[in-house]
N, C-alpha and C positions, 0 to 999 in steps of 0.2 A: 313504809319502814325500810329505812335502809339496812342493808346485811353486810356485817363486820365480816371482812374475809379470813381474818389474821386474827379473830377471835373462835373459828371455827376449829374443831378438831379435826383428826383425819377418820373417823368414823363419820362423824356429820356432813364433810365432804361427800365422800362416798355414797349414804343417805340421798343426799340431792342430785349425785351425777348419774343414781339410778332412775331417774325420773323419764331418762333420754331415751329414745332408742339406740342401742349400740351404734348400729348401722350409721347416726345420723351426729351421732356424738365422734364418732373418730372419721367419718368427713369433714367433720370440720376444723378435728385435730389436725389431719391432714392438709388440710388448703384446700377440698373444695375436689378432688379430686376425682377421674369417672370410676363405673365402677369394675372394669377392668383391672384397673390401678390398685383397688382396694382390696380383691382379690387377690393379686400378687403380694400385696401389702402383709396379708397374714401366714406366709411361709418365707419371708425375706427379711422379715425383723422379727425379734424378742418385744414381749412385754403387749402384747394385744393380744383378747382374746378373738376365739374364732368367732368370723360376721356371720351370721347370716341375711347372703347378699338376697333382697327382691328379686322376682323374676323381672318383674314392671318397675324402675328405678322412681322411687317418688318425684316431686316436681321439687325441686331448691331453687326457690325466690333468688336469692343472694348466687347462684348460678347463672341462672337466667340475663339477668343485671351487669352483670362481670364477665358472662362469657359469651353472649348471644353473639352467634358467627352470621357472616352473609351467606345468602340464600346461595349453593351453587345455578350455575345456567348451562344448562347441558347442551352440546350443538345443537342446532336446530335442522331438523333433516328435511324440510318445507324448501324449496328452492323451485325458483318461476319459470315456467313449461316454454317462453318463447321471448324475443326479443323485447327491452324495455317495457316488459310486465310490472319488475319492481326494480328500480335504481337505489342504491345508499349516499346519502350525504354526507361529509361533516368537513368541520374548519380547523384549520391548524393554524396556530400561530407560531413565529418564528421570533427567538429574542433579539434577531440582529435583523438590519435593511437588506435586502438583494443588493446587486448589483444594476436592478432598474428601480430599486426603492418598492417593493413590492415586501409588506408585512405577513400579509397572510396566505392561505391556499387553500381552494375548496376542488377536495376530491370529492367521485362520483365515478362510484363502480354498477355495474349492470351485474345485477345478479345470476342469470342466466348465461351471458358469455364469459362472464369475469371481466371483460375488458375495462381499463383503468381510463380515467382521464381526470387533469388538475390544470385549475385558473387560479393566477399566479393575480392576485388583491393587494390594493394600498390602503383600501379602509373596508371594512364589515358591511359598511351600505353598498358597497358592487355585487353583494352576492346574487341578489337578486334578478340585476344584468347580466351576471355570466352564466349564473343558472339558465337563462331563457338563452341567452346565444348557445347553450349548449344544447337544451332538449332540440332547437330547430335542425342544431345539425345532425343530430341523432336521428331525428326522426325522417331526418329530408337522406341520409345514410342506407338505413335501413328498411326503412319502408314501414313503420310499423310509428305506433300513438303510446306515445307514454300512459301508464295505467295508476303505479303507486309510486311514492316516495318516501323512503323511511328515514329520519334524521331523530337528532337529540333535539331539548326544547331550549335550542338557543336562542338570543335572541335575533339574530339575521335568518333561524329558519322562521323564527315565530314571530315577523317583523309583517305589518300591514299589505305593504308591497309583496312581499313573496308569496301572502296568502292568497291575494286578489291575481294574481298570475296562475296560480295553482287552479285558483275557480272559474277564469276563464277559459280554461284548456280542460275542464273538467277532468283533473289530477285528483288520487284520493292521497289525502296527506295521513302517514303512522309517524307517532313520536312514540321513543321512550322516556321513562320515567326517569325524573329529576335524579341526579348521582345514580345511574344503572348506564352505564355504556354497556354492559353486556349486552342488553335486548336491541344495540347496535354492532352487534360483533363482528357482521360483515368489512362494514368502515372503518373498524378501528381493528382488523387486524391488516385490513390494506393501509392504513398507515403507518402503522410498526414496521409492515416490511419496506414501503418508500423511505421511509426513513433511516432504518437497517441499512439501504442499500445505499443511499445518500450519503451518510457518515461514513459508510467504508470505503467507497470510490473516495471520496474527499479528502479523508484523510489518509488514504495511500498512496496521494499524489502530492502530499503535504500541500494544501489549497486552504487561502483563507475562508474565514466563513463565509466572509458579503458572497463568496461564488456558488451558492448554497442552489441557489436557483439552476443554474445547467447543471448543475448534480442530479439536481430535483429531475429536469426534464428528461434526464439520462436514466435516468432508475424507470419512469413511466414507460421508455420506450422501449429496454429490454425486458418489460415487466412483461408486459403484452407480446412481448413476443420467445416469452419462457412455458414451456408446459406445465401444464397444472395437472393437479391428482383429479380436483373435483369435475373435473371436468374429459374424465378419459385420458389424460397424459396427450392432450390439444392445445394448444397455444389460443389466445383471443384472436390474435389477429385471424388464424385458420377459421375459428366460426364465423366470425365478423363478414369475411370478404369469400370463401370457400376456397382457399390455395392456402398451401404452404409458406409460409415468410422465409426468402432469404437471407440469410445472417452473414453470408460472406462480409460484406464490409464495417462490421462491427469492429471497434477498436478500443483499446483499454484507455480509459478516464483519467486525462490529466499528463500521458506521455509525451515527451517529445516531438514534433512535426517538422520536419521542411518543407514551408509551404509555398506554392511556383505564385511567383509576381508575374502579374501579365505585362508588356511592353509597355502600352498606355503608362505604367502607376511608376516605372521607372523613370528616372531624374536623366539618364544618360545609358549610352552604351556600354560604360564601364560597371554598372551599378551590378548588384549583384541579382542573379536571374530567384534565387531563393531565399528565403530570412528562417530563423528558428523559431517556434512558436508553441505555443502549449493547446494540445488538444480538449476543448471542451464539448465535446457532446452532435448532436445533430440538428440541423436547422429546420423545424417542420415547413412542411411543403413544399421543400425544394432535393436537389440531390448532392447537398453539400455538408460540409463539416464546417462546425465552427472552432475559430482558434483565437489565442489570446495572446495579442501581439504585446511589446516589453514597453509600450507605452499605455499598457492596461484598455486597450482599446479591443474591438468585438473585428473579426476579419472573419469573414467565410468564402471560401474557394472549397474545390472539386480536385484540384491536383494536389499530391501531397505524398510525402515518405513519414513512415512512421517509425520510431524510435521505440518500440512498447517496453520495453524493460528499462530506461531511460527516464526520470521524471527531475525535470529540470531545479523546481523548488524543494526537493529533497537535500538534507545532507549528506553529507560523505561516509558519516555514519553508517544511514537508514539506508544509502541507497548502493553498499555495498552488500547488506543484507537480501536486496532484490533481485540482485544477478547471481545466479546459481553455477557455481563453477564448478564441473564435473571432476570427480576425483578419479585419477590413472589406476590401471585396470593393471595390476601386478602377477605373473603367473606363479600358477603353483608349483610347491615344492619337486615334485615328479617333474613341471615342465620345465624348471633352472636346470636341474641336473641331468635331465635327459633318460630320468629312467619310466617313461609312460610304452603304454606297449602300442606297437602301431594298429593291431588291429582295435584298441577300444576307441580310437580318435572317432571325434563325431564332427561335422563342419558346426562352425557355427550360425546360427541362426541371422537368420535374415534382417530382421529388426535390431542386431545390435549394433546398439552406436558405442564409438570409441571417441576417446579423449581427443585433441586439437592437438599435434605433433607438430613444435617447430621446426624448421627446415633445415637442414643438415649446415654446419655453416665452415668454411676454409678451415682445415686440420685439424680435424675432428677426428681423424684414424683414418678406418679403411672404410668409411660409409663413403657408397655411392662413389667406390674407384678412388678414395684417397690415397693415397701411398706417405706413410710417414718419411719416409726418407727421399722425397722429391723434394729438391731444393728450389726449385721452379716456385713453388708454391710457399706461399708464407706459413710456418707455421708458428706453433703455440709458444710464449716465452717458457724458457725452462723453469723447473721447478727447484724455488730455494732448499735446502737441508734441513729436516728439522731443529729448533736447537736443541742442544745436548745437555744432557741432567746435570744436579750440581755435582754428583758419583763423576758422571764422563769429565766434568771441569777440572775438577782436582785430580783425577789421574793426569790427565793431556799436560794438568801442569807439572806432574813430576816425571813427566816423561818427554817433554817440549824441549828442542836444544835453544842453548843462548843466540839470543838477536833471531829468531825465527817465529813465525806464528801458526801453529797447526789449525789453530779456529777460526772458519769463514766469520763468523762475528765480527772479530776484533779486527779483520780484513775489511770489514762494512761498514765501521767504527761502533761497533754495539762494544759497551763495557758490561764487566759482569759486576752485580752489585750482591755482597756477600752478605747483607742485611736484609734486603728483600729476595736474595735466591734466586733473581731473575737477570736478565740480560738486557740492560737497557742503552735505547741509543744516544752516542753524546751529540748533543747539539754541534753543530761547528759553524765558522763564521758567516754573517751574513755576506754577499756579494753585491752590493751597490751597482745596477747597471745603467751606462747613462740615459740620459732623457733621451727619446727620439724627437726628431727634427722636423718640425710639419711642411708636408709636399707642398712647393709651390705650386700654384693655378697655373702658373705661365710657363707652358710644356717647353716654351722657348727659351728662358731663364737660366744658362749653361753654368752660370757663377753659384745660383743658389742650389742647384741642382749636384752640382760636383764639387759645392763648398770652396765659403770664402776664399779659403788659402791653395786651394790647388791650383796650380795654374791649367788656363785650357790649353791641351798637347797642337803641336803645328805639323800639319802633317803634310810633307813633303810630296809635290807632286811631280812625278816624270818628267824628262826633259822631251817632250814630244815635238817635232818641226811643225812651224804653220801650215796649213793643209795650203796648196798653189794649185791652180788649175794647168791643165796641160792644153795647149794649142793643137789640133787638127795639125798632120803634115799639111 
């Protein structure tokens, strides 16, 4: 039987909405809300009466449905006692091609050193290949036999070939469960941060994408060689190899280079010994830098000046924002005036740097022995007069004798204009000056040289006697 609403009175309403439990009748007036909410609920509004809230909140189906949250995953504080115990996997795709046409990239971190390493893929079936070139070198590295391997169930981890590589080497393989990267957290917070650190080097070098890849490889290699917390405030490479990693030749991502051309690659003697080039990144296994010469071509050398606050594919914009120009150090009001006392003077400190001071430059004053009234020396052009208010104008003019002019203006042909108030200058004739005459080549050519119509002058030579030889008595 159906129930007419709008036939109902407001007693018989009432009737039926006592059938509820309060509690569970103005949660749903409410939207479902927890019951903290509902608590507040009844000192923050009119017109409800007081709940009484459960201690144990009943179970609401229609909650459950509508609001069921993901399970939190709390870190996990399990971490492996010794050398490639347990490694993490996983694959990233990238939306654009490298610049070797490479799509994907499978990281592979060691959970025990932290130490990072990435295989730079053109299709999903290498994983399996690079996986295996990797463990041989890890293991032929360290000294030690790969134990676990924990990946998500993609399918290049969960592909036939990688299983049967895993069972040959009696690897124990852990997945996590389908949509839960978390119970991969390891791998996927190392690659938030490769790639954190990839997009920031890139794009404050303003670099296209396809260059993703030496980005890529530069992020790994400061990665490992950054301290970690989990790890004692130790770098990978330190556990890895037992020495400190030197950092000196580190240089910022995507700066300026001049980089030295050897003899051989030069065309001639005249060519120039160095080119400009953009820093990308470091070339493994050797002790070279790689750069990117302006025919988008790949060059590694060892010799090189760096430009690091310089980055060539920036704008003018962005990359006045990059240089930091220090602002001049003004003294205080005590030290203009001169009234500080001498004994509170303190030296100053050792570490202060001061502003870049240009160099004094010809008639400047008395810096550095100028003398303003040595005439020896050039000095400054004088300074014009202000001009004069339109008060000063009209006085000068009832006070100006006839055919005379007391205003430097009107001396410089400035007129005064009584409508704009101001003193503007009259244009005066143009000057037409003639063409000049192109040098002849021929240094010999006395006619074009001293022009048509001059005659060439004749210059009269001495009346000097033939020179005679004299006879011996």
């Amino acid at each position: 039987m159906d129930l007419d609403i709008k036939s109902l009175s407001t007693v018989q309403c009432a009737t039926i909405t006592n059938n509820f439990n309060s509690y569970d009748l103005w949660h749903s007036h409410l939207g479902h809300p927890n019951p903290q909410t509902m608590w507040h609920a009844t000192h923050a509004t009119d017109g409800i009466e007081k709940l009484d809230i459960p201690i144990k909140t009943p179970l609401c189906p229609d909650c459950q449905i509508g609001k069921m949250p993901s399970r939190s995953f709390p870190s996990s504080e399990k971490q492996a006692d010794k050398v490639l115990e347990m490694v993490h996997c996983d694959l990233v795709e990238f939306p654009v091609l490298s610049y070797y046409q490479h799509k994907y990239c499978l990281t592979i971190i060691d959970d025990y050193l932290g130490y990072g390493t990435i295989c730079l893929l053109q299709l999903k079936l290498d994983t399996a290949a690079a996986f295996s070139t990797w463990v041989t070198w890890a293991e032929k590295q360290t000294g030690h036999s790969l134990l676990r391997v924990c990946s998500d169930q993609g399918g290049e981890f969960m592909a036939t070939i990688f299983k049967t590589f895993l069972t040959s080497k009696g690897v124990e393989q852990q997945l996590s469960i389908l949509d839960h990267p978390q119970q991969n957290g390891q791998a996927e917070r190392f690659n938030q941060t490769l790639l954190e650190k990839e997009e920031t080097m890139r794009h404050a070098a303003c670099l296209l994408k396809i260059l993703w890849n030496f980005a890529l490889d530069t992020a790994v290699h400061v990665y490992n060689r950054t301290p970690m917390c989990r790890i004692n405030w130790k770098t990978p490479v330190e556990l890895l190899f037992n020495k400190k990693p030197d950092i000196s030749y580190l240089r910022v991502f995507g700066c300026l280079a001049y980089v030295h051309i050897p003899k051989d690659k030069c065309k001639d003697k005249l060519t120039p010994k160095a080119e400009e080039m953009i820093f990308l990144g470091y070339e493994p296994g050797t002790k070279g830098y790689r750069f990117l010469q302006n025919n988008r071509s790949i060059y590694v050398e060892t010799t090189a000046t760096f430009v690091e606050n310089l980055f060539p594919n920036c704008p003018e914009e962005k990359l006045k924002k990059k240089i930091d120009i220090p602002e001049p150090i003004h003294p205080s009001e005590e030290e203009a005036t001169g009234n500080n006392n001498e004994n509170d003077h303190q030296p100053p400190p050792d570490n202060l740097e001061f502003p870049p001071i240009d160099p004094p430059q010809p008639g400047d004053g008395h810096i550095n022995g100028d003398d303003p009234n040595d005439t020896t020396k050039p000095q400054s052009p004088p300074q014009r007069p202000p001009k004069p208010t339109v008060e000063e104008v009209i006085d000068n003019d009832m006070q100006a004798p006839q055919g005379g002019h007391e205003n430097p203006e009107e001396e410089l042909g400035y007129v005064f204009n009584r409508r704009t108030q101001s003193w503007e200058r009259q244009p005066g004739p143009s000057v037409q000056r003639p063409p000049r005459q192109p040098i002849s080549l021929n240094l010999f050519d006395f006619e074009e040289r001293l022009g048509c119509d001059r005659p060439i002058p004749e210059v009269s030579l001495p009346n000097v006697p033939a020179p005679h030889r004299c006879n011996p008595p």
